[in-house]
MARBA-545705 format. One record per residue (C-alpha): y, x, z. Coordinates in steps of 0.2 Angstrom, whole numbers, padded with zeros to 4 digits. Layout:
// residues N
@y:Y x:X z:Z
...
***
This chain:
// residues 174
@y:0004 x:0016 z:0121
@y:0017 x:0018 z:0107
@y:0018 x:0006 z:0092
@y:0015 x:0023 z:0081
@y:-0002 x:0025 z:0089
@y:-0008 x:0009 z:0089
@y:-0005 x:0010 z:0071
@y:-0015 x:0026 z:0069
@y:-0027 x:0017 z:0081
@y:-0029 x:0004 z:0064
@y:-0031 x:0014 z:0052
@y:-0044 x:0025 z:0058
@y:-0053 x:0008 z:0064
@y:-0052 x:0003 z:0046
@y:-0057 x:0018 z:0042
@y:-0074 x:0020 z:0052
@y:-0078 x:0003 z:0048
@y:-0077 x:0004 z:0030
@y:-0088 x:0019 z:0031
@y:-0101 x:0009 z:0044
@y:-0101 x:-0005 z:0030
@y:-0105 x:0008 z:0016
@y:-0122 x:0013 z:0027
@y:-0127 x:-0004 z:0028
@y:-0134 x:-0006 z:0010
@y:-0136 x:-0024 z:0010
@y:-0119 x:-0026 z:0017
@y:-0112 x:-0016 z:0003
@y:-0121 x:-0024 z:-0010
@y:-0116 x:-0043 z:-0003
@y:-0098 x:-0038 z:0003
@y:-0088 x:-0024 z:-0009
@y:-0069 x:-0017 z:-0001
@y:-0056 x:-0009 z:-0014
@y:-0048 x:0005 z:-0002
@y:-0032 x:0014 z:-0009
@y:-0026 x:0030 z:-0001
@y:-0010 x:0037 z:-0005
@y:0002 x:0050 z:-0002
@y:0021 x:0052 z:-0007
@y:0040 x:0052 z:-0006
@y:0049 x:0040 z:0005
@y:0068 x:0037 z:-0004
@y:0064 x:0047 z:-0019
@y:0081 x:0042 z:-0025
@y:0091 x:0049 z:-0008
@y:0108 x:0054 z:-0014
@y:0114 x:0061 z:0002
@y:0096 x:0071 z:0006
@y:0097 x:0065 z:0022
@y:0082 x:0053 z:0024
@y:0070 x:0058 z:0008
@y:0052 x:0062 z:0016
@y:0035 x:0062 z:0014
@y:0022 x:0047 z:0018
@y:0005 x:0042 z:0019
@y:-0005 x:0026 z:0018
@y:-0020 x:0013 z:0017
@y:-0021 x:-0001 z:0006
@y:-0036 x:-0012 z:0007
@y:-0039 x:-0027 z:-0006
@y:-0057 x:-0037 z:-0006
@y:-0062 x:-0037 z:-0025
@y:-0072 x:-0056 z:-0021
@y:-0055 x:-0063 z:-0019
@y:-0048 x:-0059 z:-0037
@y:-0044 x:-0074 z:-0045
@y:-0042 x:-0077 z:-0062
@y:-0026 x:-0088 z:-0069
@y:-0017 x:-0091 z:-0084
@y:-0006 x:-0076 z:-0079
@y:-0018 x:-0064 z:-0077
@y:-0031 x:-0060 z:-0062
@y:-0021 x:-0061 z:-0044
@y:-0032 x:-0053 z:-0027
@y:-0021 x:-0054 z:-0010
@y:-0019 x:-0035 z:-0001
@y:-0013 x:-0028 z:0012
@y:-0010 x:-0009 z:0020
@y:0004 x:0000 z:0030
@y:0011 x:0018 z:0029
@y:0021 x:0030 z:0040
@y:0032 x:0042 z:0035
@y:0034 x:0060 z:0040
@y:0049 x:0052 z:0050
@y:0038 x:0039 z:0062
@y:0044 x:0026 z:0051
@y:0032 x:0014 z:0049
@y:0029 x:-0001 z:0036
@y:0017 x:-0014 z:0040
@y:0013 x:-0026 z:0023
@y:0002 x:-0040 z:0015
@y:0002 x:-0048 z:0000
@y:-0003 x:-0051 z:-0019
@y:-0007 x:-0041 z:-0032
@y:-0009 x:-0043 z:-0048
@y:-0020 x:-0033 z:-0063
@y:-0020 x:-0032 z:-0081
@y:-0033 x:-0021 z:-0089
@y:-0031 x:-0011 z:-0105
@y:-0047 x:-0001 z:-0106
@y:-0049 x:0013 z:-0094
@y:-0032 x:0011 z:-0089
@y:-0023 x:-0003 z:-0077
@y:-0007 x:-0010 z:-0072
@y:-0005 x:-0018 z:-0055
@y:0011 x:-0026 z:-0051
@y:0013 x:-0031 z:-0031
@y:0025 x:-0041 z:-0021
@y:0021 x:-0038 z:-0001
@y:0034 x:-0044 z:0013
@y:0031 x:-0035 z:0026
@y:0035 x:-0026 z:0046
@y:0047 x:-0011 z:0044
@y:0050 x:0000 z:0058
@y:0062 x:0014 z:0056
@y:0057 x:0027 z:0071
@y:0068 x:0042 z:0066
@y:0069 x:0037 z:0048
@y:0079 x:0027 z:0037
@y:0089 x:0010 z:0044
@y:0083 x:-0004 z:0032
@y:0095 x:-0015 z:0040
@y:0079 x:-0027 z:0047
@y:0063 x:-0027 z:0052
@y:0060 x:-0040 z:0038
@y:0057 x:-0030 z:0022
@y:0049 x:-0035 z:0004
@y:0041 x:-0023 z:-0005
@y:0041 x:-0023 z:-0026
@y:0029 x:-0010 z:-0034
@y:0021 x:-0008 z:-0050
@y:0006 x:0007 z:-0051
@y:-0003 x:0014 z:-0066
@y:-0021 x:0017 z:-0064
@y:-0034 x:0025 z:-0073
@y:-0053 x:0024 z:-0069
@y:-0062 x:0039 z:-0065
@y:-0080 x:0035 z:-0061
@y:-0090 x:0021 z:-0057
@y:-0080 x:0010 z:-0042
@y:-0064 x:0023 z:-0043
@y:-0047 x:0024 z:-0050
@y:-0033 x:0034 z:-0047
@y:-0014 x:0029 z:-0048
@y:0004 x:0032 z:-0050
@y:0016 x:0019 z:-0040
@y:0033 x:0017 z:-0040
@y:0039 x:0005 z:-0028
@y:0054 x:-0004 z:-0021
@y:0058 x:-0010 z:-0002
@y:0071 x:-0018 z:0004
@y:0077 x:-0035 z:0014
@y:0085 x:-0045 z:0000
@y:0102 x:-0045 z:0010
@y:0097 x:-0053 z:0025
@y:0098 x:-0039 z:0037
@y:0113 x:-0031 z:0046
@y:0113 x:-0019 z:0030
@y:0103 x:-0015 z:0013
@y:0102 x:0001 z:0006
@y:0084 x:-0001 z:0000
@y:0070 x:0014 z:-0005
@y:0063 x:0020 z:-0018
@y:0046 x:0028 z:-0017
@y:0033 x:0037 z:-0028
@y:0014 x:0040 z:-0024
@y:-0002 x:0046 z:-0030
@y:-0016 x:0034 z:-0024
@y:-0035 x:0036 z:-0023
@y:-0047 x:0021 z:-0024
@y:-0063 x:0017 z:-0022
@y:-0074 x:0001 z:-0019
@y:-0085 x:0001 z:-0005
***
């Protein structure tokens, strides 16, 4: 089995089981998920053209875990997403959120497993990913968001040339 499809294998298992906890009305009620769906450019900012593609993606963050700080309210997430080049990006981290109203900002930092399949050469399989997304809600327990994120291996693979990417994401607690 190739690593691409044990990924896919994930996803859909996260998939299903999010949708089996949302049956279970008392499980919903005692155990919310926050489950981001997204959808974008890989290396928006590819000056040769070469490697600029599309990508997809789950990110899953559980709400109980927010915690609230003197720097704001921090919850720990974690997702992955594959390009239309079979590259993949395995992740988990912290994110943080500020809320002005309706709208939020949520600033992320998450290390994570890169795998460049027919894509782009990070240079490791050791990447950190920066991103900052802007997100609105729209009805009771969903948001949508811009992202603009970063990902690169701070100079400690072979190479470093880094990605910019750009997505829409949907959310919605489960």
């Amino acid at each position: 089995m190739k690593f691409k499809d044990i990924v896919y294998t994930l996803i859909i298992s996260c998939f299903l089981s999010f949708v089996q906890a949302m049956e279970d009305d008392e499980l919903n009620k005692a155990a919310r998920n926050d489950v981001s769906f997204y959808a974008g450019t890989f290396d928006l900012i590819d000056d040769e053209g070469d490697d600029k593609t599309s990508l997809v993606g789950l990110q899953h963050k559980n709400p109980n875990l927010f915690r609230d700080t003197f720097l704001g309210k921090f919850s720990p997430v974690s997702g992955g997403f594959v390009t239309g080049k079979s590259s993949i990006f395995l992740y988990t981290g912290i994110e943080g959120q500020y809320d002005l109203g309706p709208i939020k900002i949520l600033p992320s930092f998450t290390p994570g497993y890169y795998e460049k399949g027919d894509g782009k050469d990070l240079g490791s399989v050791l990447e950190f990913k920066s991103e900052i997304k802007l997100g609105l809600d729209l009805f009771d327990n969903s948001q949508i968001g811009l992202t603009y994120s970063h990902i690169s291996n701070n100079d400690w693979g072979d190479t470093n040339p880094g990605v910019d990417n750009s997505t829409v994401t949907f959310s919605k607690n489960f």
